[in-house]
C-alpha positions in Angstrom: 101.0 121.8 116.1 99.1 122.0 119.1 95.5 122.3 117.9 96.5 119.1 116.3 98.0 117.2 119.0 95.1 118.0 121.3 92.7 116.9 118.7 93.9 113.8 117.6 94.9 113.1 121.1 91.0 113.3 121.6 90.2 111.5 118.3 92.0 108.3 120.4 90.2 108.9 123.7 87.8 106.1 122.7 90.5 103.6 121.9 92.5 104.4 125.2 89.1 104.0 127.4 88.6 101.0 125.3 92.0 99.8 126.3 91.9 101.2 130.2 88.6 99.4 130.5 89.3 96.2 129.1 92.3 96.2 131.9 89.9 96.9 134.4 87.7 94.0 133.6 90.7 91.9 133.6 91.8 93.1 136.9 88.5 92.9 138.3 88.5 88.9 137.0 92.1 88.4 138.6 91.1 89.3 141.4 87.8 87.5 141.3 89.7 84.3 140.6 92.2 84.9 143.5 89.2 84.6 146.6 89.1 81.8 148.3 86.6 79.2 147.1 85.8 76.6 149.4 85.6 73.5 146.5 88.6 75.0 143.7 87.1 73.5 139.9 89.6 72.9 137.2 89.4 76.1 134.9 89.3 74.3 130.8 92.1 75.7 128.7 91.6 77.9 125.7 90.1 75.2 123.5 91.6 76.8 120.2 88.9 80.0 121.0 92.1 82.6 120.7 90.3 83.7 123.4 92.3 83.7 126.9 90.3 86.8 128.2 87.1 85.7 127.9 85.4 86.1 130.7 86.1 89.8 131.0 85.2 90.0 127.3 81.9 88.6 127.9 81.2 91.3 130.6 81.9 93.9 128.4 80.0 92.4 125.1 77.3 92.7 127.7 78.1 96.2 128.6 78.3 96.7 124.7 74.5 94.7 124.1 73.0 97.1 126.4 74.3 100.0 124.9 73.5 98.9 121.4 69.8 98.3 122.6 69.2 101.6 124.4 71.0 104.2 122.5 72.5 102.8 119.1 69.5 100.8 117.6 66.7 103.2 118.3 69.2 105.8 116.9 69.5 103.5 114.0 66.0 103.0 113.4 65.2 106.9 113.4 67.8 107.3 110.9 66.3 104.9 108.9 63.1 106.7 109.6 63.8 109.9 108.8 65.7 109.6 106.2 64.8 108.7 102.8 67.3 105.5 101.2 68.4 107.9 98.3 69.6 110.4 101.0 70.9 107.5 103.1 73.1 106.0 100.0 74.3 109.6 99.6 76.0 109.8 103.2 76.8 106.0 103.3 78.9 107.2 99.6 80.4 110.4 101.3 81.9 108.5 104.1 83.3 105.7 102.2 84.9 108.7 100.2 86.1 110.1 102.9 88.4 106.9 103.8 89.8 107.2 100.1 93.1 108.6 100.9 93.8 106.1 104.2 92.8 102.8 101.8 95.1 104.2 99.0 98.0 104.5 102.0 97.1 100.7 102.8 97.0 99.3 99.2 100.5 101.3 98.5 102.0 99.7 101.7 100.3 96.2 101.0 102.4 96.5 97.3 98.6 96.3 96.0 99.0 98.4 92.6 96.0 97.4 91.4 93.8 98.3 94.2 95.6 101.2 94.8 94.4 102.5 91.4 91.2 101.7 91.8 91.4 103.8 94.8 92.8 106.5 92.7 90.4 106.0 90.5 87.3 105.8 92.4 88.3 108.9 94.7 89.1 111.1 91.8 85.5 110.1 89.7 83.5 110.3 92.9 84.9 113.6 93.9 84.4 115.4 90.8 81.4 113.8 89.2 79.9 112.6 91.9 79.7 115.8 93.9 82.5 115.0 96.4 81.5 111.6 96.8 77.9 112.3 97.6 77.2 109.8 94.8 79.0 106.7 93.6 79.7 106.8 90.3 82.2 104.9 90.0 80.5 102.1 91.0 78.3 102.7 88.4 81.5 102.3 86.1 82.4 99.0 87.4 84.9 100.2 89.8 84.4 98.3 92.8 84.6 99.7 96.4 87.8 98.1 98.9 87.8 98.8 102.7 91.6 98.8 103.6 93.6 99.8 106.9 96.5 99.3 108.7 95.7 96.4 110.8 95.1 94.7 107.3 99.2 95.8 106.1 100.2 94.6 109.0 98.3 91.2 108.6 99.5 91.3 105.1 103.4 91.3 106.5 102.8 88.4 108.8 101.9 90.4 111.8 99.9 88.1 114.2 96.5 89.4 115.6 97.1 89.0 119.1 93.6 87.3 121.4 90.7 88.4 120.8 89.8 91.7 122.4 86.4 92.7 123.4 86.7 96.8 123.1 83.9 99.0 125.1 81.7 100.5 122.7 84.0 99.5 119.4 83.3 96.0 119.7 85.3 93.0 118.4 89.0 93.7 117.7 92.4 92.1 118.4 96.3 94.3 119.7 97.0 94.3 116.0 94.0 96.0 114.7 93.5 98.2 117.6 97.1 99.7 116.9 96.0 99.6 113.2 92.8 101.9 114.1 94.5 104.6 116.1 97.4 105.0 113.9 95.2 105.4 110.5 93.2 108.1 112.9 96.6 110.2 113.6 97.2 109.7 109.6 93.9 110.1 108.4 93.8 113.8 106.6 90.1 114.9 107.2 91.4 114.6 110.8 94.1 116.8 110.1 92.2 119.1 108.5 89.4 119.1 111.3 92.0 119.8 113.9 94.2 122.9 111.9 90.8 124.6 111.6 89.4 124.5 115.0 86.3 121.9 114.1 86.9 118.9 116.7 83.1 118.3 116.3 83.4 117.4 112.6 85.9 114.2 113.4 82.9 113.3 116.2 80.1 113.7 113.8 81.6 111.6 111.1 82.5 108.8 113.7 79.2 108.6 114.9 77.1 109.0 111.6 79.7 106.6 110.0 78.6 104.0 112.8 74.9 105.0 112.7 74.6 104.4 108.5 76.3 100.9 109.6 74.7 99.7 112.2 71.1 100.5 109.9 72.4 98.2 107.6 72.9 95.5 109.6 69.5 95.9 112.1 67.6 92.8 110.9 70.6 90.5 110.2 72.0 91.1 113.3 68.5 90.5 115.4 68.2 87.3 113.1 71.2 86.3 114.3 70.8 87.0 118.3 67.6 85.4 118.0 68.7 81.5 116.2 72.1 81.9 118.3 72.4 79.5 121.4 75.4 81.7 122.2 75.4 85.1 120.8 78.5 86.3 122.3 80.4 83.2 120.7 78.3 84.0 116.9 79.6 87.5 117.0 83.2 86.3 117.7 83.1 83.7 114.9 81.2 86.3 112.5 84.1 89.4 113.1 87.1 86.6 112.9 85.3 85.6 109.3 84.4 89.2 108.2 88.3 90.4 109.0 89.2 87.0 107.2 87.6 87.8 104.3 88.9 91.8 104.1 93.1 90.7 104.6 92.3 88.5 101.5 90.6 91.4 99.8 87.6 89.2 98.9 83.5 90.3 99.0 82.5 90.6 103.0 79.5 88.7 102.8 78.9 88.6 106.5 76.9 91.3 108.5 79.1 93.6 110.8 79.4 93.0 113.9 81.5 96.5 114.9 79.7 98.9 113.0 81.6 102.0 115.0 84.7 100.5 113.4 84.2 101.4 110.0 82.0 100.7 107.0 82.0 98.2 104.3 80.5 97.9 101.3 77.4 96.2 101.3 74.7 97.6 100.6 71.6 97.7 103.5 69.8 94.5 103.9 66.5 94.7 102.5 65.2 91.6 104.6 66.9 89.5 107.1 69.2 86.7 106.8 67.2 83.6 106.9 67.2 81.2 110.1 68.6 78.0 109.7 65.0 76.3 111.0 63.9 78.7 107.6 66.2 77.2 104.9 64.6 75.5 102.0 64.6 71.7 102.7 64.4 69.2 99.7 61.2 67.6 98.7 59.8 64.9 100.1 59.5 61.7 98.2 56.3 60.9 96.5 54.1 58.4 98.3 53.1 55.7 96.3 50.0 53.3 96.5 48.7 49.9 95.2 45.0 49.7 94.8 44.2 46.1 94.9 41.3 44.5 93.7 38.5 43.7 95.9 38.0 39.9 96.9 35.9 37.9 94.9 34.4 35.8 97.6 34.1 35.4 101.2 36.7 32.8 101.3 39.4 35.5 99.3 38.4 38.1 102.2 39.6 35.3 104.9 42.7 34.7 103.6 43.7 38.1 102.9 43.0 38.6 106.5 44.9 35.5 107.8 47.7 36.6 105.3 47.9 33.7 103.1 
């Protein structure tokens, strides 16, 4: 009981720092705002934003940017480098495996019977046939792969996100889905299993190569995106609001992700960037038409063409 305590106890480290350091910044801004100023401005209201905390969120999405650009993006890109796509698609399958038994929890709680036995389903082909989920065959049988957690049940039972929270290092989340993420780690049984038997590195090593394989999927989207935003902060809050959207209805995530160290999807890697607005197709211009006339036959037909009679 204690070897697991002490390591899922260290499996949430990363979402308590998150939460002790978003606190911080929000001190930090209280106190900012309580110095004297010597001409006080108006502050604007949350303009519909869900986002009361922004300014200390913005501090930290820089904090996060920097990180991302020295450490988790040249990571990336070695990954990508080193590694072949077939042996890539093999880990990217073994992790989404791996979640199998916390999305079958979710789409039993979510009263989701059908998704719960595609679950089953894909867990049991993919771990027998497909060499314990190095390959995904049951996507090759038309069985479709979900992403499901808690903060998702609790969405689907009417549980309100919260404002938008800016984590250190995990990105964009909200109170719900941060309580959602650390209690599917306590529950999650690779976890469990990790802590009985002494290997505390294994849970590490599959957080971090989980948000590796996702963050070099989503390399060129995401710089396509930074680079045609006027405000990148306020992109990637719009982008993980519609991305979570789209996952509590259980429809296609068509949108890159923005938090790659908080889980995977489904998508496959992007083989070339998402195109720039400035980029898009435009529609054909209309044809330009022209009248030949016929050349005067005198002098006097030259004049008053000219004079416009």
């Amino acid at each position: 009981m204690y070897r697991r305590t002490s390591t899922l106890a260290l499996r949430g480290f990363v979402l308590a720092a998150s939460l002790a350091a978003t606190g911080l910044f929000g001190v930090r801004a209280a106190v900012a705002q309580q110095a004297p100023a010597p001409a006080p401005v108006a502050q604007a209201p949350d303009e519909g934003t869900g986002d009361p905390y922004e300014s200390s969120n913005r501090a930290i999405f820089d904090f996060n940017q920097g990180l991302d650009r020295a450490v988790l993006v040249p990571v990336a890109k070695g990954y990508r480098t080193v590694l072949p796509p077939t042996a890539r698609d093999m880990i990217h399958d073994f992790l989404q495996n791996l979640n199998s038994p916390i999305i079958f929890a979710n789409d039993v709680l979510q009263a989701q019977p059908d998704l719960a036995a595609q679950t089953f389903g894909r867990a049991l082909i993919n771990t027998t046939l497909g060499f314990g989920g190095l390959f995904d065959v049951a996507g090759k049988f038309g069985v479709p792969y979900h992403t499901n957690d808690l903060g998702i049940t609790l969405a689907t039972w009417g549980v309100s996100p919260g404002p938008y929270l800016m984590l250190p290092v995990l990105g964009p989340s909200n109170p719900r889905d941060l309580f959602g993420d650390v209690a599917d780690s306590f529950g999650d049984p690779g976890n469990m299993v990790a802590s009985n038997n002494h290997y505390l590195w294994a849970t590490f090593v599959r957080g971090m190569t989980s948000g590796i394989d996702e963050r070099s999927r989503n390399i060129e989207n995401l710089d396509e995106i930074q680079r045609t935003s006027l405000d990148y902060y306020a992109t990637i809050r719009s982008l993980a609001r519609q991305r979570r959207a789209a996952q509590i209805r259980h429809q296609k995530e068509d949108v890159p992700n923005a938090s790659p160290l908080q889980g995977a999807s489904g998508l496959p890697p992007a083989a070339t960037p998402a195109p720039a607005v400035a980029a898009l197709p435009k529609p054909p211009a209309p044809a330009i038409s022209y009248t030949v006339q016929s050349p005067p036959n005198s002098v006097a037909d030259l004049q008053r063409s000219s004079m416009g009679r």
